[in-house]
N, CA, C and O atoms as CSV, one atom per row, in Angstrom:
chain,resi,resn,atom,element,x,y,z
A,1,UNK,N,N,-9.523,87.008,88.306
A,1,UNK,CA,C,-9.155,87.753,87.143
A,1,UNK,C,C,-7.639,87.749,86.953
A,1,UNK,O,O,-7.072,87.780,85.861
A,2,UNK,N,N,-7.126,87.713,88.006
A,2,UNK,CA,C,-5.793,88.206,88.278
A,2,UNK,C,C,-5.297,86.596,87.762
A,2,UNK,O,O,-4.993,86.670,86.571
A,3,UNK,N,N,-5.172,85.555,88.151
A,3,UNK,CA,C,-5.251,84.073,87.244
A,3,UNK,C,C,-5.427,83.927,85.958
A,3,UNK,O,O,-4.592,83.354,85.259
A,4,UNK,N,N,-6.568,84.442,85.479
A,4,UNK,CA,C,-6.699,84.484,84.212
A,4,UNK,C,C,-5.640,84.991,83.447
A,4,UNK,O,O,-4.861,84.284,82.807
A,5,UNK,N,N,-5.615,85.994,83.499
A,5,UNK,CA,C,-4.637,86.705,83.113
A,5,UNK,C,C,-3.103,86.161,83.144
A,5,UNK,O,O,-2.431,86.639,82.230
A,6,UNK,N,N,-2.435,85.302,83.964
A,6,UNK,CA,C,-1.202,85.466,84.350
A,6,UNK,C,C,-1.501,83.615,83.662
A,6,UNK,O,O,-0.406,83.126,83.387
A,7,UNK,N,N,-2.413,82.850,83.441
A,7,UNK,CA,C,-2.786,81.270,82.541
A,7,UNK,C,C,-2.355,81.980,81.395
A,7,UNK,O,O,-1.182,81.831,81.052
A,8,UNK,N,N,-3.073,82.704,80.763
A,8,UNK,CA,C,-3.551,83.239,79.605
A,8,UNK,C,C,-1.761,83.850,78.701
A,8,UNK,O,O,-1.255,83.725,77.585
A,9,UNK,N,N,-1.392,84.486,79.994
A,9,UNK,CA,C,0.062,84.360,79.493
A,9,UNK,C,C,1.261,83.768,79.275
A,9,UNK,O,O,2.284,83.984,78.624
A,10,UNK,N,N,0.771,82.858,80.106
A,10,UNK,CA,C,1.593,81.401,80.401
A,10,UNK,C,C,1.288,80.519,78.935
A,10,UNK,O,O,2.077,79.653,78.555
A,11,UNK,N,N,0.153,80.833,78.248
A,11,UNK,CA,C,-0.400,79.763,77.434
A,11,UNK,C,C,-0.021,80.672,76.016
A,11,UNK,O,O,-0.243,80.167,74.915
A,12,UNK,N,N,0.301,81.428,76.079
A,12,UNK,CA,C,0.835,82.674,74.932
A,12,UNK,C,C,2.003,81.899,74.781
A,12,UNK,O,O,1.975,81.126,73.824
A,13,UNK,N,N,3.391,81.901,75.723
A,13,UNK,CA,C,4.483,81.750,75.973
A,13,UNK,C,C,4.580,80.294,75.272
A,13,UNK,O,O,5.068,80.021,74.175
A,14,UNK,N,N,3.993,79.464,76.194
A,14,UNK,CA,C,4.104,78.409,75.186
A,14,UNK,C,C,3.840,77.624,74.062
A,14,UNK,O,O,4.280,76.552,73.646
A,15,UNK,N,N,2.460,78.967,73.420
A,15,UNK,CA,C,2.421,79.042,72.204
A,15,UNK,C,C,3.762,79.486,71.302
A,15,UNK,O,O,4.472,78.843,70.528
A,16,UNK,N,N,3.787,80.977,71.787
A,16,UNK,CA,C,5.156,81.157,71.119
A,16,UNK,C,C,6.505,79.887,70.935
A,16,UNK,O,O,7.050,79.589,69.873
A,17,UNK,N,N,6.750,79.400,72.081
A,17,UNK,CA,C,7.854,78.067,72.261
A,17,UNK,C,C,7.508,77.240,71.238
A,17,UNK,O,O,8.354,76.937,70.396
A,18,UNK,N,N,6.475,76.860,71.184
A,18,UNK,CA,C,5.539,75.781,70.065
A,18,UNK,C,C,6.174,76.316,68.733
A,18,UNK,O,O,7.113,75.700,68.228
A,19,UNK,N,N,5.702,77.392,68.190
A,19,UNK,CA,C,5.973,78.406,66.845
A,19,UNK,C,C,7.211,77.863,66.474
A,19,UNK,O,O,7.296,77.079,65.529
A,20,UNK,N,N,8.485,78.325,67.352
A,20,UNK,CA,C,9.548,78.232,67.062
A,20,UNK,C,C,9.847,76.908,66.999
A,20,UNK,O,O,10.155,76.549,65.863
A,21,UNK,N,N,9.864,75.985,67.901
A,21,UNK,CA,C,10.159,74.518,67.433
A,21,UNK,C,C,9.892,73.363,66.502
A,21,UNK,O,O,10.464,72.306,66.235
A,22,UNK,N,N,8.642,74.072,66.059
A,22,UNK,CA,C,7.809,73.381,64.973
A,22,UNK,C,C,8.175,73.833,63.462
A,22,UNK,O,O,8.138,74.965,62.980
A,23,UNK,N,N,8.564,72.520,62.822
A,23,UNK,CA,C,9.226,72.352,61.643
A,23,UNK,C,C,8.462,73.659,60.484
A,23,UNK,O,O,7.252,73.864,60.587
A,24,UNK,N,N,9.074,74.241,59.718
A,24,UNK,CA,C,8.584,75.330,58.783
A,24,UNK,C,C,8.372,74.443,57.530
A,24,UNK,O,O,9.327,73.967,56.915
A,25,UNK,N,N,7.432,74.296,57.275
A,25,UNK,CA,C,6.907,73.417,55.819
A,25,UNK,C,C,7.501,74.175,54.688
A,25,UNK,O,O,7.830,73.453,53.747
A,26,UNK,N,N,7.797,75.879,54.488
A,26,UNK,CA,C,8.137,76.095,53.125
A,26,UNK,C,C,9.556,76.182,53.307
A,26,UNK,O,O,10.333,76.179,52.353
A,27,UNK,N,N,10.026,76.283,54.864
A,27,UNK,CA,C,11.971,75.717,54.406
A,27,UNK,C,C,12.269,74.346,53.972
A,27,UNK,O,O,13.415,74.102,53.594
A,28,UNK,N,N,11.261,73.299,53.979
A,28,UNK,CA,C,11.354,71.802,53.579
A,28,UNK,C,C,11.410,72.289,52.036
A,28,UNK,O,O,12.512,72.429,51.506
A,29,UNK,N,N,10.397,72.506,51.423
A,29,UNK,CA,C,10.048,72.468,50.489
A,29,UNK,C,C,10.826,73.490,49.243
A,29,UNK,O,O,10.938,73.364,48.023
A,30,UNK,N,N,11.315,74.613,50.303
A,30,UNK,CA,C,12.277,75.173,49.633
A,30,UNK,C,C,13.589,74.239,49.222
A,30,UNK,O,O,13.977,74.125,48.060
A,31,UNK,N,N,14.319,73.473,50.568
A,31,UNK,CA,C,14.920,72.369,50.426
A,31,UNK,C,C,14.938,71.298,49.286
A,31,UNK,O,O,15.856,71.034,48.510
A,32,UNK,N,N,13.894,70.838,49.365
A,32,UNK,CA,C,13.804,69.581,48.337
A,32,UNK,C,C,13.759,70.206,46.962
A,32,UNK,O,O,14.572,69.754,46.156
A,33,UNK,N,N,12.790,71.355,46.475
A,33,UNK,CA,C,13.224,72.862,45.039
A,33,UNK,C,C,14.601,72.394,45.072
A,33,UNK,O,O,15.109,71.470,44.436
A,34,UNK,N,N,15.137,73.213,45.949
A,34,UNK,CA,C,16.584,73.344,45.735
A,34,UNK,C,C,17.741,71.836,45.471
A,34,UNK,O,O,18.801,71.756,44.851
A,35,UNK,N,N,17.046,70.924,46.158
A,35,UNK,CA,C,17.795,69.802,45.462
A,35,UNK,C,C,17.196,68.471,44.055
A,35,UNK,O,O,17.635,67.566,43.345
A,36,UNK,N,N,16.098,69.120,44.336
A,36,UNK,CA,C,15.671,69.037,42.921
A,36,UNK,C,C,16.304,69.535,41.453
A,36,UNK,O,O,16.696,68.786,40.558
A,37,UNK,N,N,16.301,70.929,41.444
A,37,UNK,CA,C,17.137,71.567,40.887
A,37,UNK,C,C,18.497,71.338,40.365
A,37,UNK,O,O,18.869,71.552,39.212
A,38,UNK,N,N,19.275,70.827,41.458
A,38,UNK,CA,C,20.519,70.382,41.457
A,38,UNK,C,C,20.811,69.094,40.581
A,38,UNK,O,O,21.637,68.897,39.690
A,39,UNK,N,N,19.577,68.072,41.303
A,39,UNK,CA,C,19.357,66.968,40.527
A,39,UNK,C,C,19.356,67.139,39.455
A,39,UNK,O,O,20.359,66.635,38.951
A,40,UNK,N,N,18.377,67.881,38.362
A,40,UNK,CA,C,18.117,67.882,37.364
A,40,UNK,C,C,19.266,68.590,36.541
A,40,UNK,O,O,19.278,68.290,35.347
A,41,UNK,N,N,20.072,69.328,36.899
A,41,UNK,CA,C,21.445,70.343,36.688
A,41,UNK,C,C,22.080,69.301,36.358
A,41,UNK,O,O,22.126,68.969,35.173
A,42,UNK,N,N,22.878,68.362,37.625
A,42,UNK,CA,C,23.450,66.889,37.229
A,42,UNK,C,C,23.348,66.686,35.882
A,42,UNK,O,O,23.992,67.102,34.919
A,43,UNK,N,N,21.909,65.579,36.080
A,43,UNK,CA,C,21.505,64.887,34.976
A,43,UNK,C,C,21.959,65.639,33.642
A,43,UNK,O,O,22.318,64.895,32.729
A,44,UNK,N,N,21.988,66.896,33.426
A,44,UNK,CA,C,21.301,67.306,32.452
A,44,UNK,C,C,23.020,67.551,32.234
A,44,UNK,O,O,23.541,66.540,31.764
A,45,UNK,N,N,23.725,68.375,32.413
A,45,UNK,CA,C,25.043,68.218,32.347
A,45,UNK,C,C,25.957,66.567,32.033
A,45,UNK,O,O,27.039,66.409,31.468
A,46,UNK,N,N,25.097,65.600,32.599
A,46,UNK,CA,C,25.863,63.919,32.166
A,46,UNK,C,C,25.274,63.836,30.981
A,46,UNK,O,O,26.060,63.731,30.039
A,47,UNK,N,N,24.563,63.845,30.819
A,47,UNK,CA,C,23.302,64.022,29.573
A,47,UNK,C,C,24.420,64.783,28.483
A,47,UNK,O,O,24.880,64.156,27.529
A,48,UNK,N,N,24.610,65.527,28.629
A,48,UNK,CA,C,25.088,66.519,27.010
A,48,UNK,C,C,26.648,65.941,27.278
A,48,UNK,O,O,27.223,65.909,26.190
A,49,UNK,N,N,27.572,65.448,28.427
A,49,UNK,CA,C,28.582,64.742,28.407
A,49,UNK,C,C,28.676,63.550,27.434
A,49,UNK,O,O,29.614,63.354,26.662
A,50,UNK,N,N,27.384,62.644,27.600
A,50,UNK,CA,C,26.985,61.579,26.833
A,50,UNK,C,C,26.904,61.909,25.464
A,50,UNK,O,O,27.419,61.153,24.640
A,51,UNK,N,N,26.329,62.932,25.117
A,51,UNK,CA,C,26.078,63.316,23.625
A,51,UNK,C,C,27.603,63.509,23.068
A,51,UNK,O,O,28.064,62.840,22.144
A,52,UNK,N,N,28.231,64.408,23.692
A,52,UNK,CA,C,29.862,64.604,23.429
A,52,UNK,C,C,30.725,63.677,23.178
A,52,UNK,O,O,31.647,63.754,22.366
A,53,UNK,N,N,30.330,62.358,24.183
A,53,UNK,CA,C,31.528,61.470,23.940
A,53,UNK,C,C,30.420,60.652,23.043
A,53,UNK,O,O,31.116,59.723,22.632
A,54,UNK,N,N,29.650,60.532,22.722
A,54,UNK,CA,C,28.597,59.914,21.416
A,54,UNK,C,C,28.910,60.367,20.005
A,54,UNK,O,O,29.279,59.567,19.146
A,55,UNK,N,N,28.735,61.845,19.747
A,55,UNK,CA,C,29.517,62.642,18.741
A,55,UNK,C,C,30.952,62.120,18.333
A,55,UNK,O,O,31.307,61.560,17.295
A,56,UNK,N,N,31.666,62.467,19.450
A,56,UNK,CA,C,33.425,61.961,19.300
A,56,UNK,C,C,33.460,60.558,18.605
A,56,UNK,O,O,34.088,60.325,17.571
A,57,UNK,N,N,32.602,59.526,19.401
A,57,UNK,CA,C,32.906,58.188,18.359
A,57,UNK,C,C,32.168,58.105,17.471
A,57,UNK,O,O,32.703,57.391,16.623
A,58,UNK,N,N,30.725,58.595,16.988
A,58,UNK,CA,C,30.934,58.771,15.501
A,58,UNK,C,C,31.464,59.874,15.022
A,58,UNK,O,O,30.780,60.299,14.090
A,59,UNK,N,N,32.410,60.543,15.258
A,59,UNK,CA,C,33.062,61.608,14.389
A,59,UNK,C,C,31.887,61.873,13.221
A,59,UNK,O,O,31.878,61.305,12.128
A,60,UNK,N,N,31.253,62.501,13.514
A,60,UNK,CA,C,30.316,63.119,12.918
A,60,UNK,C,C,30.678,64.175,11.726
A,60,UNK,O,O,30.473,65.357,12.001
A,61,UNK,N,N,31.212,63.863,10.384
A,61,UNK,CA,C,32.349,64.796,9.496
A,61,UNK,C,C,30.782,65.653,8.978
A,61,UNK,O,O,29.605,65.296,8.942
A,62,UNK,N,N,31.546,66.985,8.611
A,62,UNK,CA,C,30.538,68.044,7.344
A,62,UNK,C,C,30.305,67.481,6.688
A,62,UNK,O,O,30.921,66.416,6.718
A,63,UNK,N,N,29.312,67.639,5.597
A,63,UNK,CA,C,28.931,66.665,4.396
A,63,UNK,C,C,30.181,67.657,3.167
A,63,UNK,O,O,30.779,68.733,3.135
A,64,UNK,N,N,30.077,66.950,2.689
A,64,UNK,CA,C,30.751,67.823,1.343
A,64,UNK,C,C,30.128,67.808,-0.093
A,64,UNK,O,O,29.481,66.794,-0.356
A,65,UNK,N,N,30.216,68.745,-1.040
A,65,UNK,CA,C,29.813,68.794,-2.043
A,65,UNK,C,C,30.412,67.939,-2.849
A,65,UNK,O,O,31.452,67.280,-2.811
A,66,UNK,N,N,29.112,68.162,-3.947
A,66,UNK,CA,C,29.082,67.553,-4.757
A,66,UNK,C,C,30.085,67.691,-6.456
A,66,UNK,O,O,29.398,68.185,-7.351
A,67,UNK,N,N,31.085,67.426,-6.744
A,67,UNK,CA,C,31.937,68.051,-7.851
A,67,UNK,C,C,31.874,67.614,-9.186
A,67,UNK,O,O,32.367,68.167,-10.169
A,68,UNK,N,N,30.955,66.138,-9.111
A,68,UNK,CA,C,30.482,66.085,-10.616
A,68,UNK,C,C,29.784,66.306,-11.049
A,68,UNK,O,O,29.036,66.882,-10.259
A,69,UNK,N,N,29.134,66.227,-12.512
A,69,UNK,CA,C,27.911,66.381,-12.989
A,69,UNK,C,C,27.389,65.190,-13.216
A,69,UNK,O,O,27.985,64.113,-13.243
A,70,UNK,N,N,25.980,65.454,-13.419
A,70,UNK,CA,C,25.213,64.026,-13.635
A,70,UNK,C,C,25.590,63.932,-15.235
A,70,UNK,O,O,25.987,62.926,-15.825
A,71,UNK,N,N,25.422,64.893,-15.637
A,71,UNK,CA,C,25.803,64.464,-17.308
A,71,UNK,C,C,27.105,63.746,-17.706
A,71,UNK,O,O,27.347,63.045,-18.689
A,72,UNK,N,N,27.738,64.050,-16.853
A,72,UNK,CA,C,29.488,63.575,-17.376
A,72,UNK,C,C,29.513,61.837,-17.423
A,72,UNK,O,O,29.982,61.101,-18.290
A,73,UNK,N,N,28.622,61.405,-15.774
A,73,UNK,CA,C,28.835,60.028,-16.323
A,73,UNK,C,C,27.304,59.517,-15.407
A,73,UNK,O,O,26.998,59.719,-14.232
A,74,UNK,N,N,26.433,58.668,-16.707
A,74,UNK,CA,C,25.020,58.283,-15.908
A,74,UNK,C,C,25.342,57.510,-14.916
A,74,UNK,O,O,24.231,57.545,-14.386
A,75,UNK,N,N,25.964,56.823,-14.210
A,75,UNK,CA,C,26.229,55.603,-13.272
A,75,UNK,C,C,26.668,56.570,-12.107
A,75,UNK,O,O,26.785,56.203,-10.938
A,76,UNK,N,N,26.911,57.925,-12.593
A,76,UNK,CA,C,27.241,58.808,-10.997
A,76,UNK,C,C,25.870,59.491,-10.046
A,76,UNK,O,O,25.801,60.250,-9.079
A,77,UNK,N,N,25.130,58.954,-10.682
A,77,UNK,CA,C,23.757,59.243,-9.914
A,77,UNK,C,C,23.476,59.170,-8.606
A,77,UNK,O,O,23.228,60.041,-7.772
A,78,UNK,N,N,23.581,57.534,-8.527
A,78,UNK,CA,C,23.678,57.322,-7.037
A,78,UNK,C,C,24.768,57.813,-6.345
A,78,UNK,O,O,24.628,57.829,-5.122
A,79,UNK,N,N,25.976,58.279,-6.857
A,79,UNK,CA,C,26.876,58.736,-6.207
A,79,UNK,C,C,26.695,60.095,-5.340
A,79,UNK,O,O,27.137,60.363,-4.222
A,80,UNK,N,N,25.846,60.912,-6.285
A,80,UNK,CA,C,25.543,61.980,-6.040
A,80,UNK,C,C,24.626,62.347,-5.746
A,80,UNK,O,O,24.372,63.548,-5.655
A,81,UNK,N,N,23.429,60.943,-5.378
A,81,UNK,CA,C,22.760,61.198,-4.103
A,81,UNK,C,C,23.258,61.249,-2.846
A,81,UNK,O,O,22.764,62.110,-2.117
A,82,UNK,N,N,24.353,60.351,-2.268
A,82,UNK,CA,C,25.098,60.697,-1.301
A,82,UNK,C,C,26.234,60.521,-1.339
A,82,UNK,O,O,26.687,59.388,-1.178
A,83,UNK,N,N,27.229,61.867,-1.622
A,83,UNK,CA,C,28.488,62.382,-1.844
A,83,UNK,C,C,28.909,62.231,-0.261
A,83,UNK,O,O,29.758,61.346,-0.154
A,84,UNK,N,N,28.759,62.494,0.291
A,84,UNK,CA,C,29.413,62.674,1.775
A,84,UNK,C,C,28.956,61.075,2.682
A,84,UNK,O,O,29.334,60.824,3.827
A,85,UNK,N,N,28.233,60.321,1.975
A,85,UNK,CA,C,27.911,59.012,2.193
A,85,UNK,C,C,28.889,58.186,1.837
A,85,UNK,O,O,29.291,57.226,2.495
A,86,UNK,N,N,29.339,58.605,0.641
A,86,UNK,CA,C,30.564,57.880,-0.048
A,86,UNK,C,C,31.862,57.908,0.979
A,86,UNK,O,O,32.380,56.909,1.479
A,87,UNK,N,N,32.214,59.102,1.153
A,87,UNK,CA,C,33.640,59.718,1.634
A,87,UNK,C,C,33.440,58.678,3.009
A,87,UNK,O,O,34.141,57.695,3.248
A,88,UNK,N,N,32.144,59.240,3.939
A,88,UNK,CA,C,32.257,58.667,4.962
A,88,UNK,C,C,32.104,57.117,5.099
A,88,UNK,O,O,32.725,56.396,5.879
A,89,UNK,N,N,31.359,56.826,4.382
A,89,UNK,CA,C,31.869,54.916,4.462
A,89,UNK,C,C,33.036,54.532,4.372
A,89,UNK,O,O,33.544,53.776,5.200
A,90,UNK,N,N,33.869,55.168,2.965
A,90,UNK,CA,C,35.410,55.101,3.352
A,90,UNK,C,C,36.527,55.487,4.172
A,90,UNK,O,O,37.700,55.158,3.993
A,91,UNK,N,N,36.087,56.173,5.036
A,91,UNK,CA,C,36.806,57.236,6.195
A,91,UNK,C,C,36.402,56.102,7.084
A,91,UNK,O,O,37.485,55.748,7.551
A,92,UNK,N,N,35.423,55.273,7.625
A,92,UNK,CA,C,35.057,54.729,8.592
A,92,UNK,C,C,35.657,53.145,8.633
A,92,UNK,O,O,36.010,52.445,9.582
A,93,UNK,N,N,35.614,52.921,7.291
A,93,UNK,CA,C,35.883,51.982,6.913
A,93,UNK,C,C,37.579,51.835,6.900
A,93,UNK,O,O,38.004,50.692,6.732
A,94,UNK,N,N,38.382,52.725,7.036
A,94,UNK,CA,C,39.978,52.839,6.663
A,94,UNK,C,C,40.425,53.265,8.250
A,94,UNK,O,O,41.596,53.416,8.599
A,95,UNK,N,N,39.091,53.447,9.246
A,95,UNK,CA,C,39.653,53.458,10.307
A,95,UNK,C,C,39.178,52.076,10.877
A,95,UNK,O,O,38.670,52.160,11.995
A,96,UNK,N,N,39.218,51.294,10.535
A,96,UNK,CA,C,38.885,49.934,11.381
A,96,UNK,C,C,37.826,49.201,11.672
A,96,UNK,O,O,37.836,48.081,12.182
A,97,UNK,N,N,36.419,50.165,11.178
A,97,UNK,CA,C,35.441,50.015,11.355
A,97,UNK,C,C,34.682,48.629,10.514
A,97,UNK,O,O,34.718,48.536,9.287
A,98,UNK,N,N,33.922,47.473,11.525
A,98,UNK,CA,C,33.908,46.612,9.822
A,98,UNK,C,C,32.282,46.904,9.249
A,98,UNK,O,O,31.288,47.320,9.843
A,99,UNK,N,N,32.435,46.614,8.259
A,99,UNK,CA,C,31.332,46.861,7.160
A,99,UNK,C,C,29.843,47.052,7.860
A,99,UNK,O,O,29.158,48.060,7.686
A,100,UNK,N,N,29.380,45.722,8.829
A,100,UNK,CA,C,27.736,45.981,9.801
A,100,UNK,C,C,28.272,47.225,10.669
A,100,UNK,O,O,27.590,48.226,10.450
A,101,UNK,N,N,29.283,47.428,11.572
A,101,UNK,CA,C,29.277,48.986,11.922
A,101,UNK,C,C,28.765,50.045,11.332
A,101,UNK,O,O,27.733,50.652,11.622
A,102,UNK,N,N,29.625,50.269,10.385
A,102,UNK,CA,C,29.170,51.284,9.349
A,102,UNK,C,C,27.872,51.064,8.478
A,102,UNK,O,O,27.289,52.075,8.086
A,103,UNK,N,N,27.475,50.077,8.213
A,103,UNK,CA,C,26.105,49.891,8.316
A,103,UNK,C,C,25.010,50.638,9.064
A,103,UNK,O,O,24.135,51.397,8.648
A,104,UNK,N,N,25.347,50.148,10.454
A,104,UNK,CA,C,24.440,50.630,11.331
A,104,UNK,C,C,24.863,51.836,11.754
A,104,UNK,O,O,24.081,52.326,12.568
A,105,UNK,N,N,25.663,52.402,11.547
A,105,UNK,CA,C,26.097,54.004,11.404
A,105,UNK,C,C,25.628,54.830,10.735
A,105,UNK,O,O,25.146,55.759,11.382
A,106,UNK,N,N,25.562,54.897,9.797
A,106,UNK,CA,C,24.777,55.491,8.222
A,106,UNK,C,C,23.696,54.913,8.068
A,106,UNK,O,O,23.132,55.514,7.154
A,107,UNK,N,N,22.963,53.963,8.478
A,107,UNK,CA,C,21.711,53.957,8.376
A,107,UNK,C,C,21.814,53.360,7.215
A,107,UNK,O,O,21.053,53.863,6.390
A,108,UNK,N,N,22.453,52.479,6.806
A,108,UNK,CA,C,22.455,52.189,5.198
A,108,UNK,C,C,22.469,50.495,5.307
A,108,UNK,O,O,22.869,49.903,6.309
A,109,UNK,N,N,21.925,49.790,4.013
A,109,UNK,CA,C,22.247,48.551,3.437
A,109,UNK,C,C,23.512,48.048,3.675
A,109,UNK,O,O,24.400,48.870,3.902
A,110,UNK,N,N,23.802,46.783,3.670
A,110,UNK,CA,C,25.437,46.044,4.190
A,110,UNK,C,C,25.896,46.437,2.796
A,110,UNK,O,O,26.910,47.016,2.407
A,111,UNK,N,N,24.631,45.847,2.042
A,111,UNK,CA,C,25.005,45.519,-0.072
A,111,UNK,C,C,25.434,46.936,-0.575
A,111,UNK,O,O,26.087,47.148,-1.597
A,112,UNK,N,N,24.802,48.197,0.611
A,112,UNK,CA,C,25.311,49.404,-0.540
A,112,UNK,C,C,26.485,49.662,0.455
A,112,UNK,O,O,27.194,50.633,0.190
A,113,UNK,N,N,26.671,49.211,1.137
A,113,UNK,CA,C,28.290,49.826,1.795
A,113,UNK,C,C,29.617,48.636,0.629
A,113,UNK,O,O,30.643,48.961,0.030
A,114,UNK,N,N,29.031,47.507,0.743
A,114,UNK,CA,C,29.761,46.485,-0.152
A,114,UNK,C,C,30.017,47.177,-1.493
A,114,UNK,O,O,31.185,47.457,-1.761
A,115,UNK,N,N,29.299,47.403,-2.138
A,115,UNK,CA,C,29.233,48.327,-3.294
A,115,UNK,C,C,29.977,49.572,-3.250
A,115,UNK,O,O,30.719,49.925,-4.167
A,116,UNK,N,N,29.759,50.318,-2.061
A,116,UNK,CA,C,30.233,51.668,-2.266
A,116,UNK,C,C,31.918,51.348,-2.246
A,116,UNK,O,O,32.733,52.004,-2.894
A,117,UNK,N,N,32.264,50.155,-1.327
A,117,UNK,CA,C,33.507,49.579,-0.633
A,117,UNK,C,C,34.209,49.419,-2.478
A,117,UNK,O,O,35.017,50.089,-3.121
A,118,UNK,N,N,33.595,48.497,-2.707
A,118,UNK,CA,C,34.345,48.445,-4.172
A,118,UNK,C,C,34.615,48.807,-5.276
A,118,UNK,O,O,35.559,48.514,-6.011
A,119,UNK,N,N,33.419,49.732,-5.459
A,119,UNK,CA,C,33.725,50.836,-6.276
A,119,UNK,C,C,34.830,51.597,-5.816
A,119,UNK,O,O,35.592,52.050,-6.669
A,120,UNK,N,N,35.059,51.826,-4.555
A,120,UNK,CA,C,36.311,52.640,-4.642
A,120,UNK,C,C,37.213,52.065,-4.603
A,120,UNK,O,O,38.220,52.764,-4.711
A,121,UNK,N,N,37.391,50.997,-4.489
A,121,UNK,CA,C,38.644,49.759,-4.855
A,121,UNK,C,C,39.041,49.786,-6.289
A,121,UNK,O,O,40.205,49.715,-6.684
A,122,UNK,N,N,37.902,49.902,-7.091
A,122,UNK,CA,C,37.892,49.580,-8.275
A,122,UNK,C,C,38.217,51.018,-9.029
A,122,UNK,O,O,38.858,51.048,-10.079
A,123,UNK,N,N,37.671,52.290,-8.333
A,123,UNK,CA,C,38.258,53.145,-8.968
A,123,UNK,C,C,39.927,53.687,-8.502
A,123,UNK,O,O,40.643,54.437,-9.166
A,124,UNK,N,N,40.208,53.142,-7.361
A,124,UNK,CA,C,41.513,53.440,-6.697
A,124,UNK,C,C,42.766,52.216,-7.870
A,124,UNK,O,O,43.963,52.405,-8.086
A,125,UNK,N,N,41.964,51.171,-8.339
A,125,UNK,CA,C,43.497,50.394,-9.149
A,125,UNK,C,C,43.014,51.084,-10.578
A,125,UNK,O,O,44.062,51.083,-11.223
A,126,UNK,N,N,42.005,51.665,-11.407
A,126,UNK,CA,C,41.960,51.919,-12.534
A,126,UNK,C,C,42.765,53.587,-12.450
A,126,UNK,O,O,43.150,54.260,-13.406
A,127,UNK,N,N,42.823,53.860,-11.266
A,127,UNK,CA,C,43.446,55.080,-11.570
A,127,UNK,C,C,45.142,55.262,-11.591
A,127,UNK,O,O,45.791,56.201,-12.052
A,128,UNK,N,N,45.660,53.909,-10.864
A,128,UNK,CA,C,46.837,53.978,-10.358
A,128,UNK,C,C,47.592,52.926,-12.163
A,128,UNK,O,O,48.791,52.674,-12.274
């Protein structure tokens, strides 16, 4: 009896020893959460960096209103479907940008940037 007893505690003990040395599955897992987390923090922070310096080179301008009327002159129609289309083809265009850029910037035709390009050529010497 007296054996039993004194195995029995011996086999406790190195249960307990066992307990402690043996890896804890939810501090792993807390671990990898936690750098998961981090990961995705990263990313997500380069991510809206990217959008920022994306924004910056298309300078993304306010749109602006519209100041004529359609009645004053019929050929300002299309103008005044996109007023801030206008400005910005020429803003893009006077910074260096060539014509398929701004194309593929605005989402627009080469022929209506060509167009928009010379109309304001054409209204910039009839005015001067």
């Amino acid at each position: 009896m007296f054996y039993t007893f004194i195995i029995l505690i011996c086999v406790s003990f190195l249960l307990l020893l066992f307990s402690f040395l043996k890896e804890n599955k939810v501090k792993t897992l807390e671990k990898q959460l936690e750098q998961l987390s981090l990961t995705v923090i990263k990313e997500q922070y380069q991510t809206n960096k990217r959008f920022d310096i994306l924004e910056e080179e298309l300078f993304i301008l306010p749109s602006v209103s519209v100041k004529k009327n359609a009645s004053d002159d019929p050929v300002s129609l299309d103008q005044q479907k996109l007023p801030a289309s206008s400005e910005l083809v020429h803003t893009l265009h006077e910074n260096g940008y060539p014509i398929e850029e701004v194309a593929k910037i605005l989402r627009m035709p080469r022929e209506e940037i060509k167009l928009i390009l010379s109309h304001g050529k054409q209204e910039t010497a009839s005015n001067e």
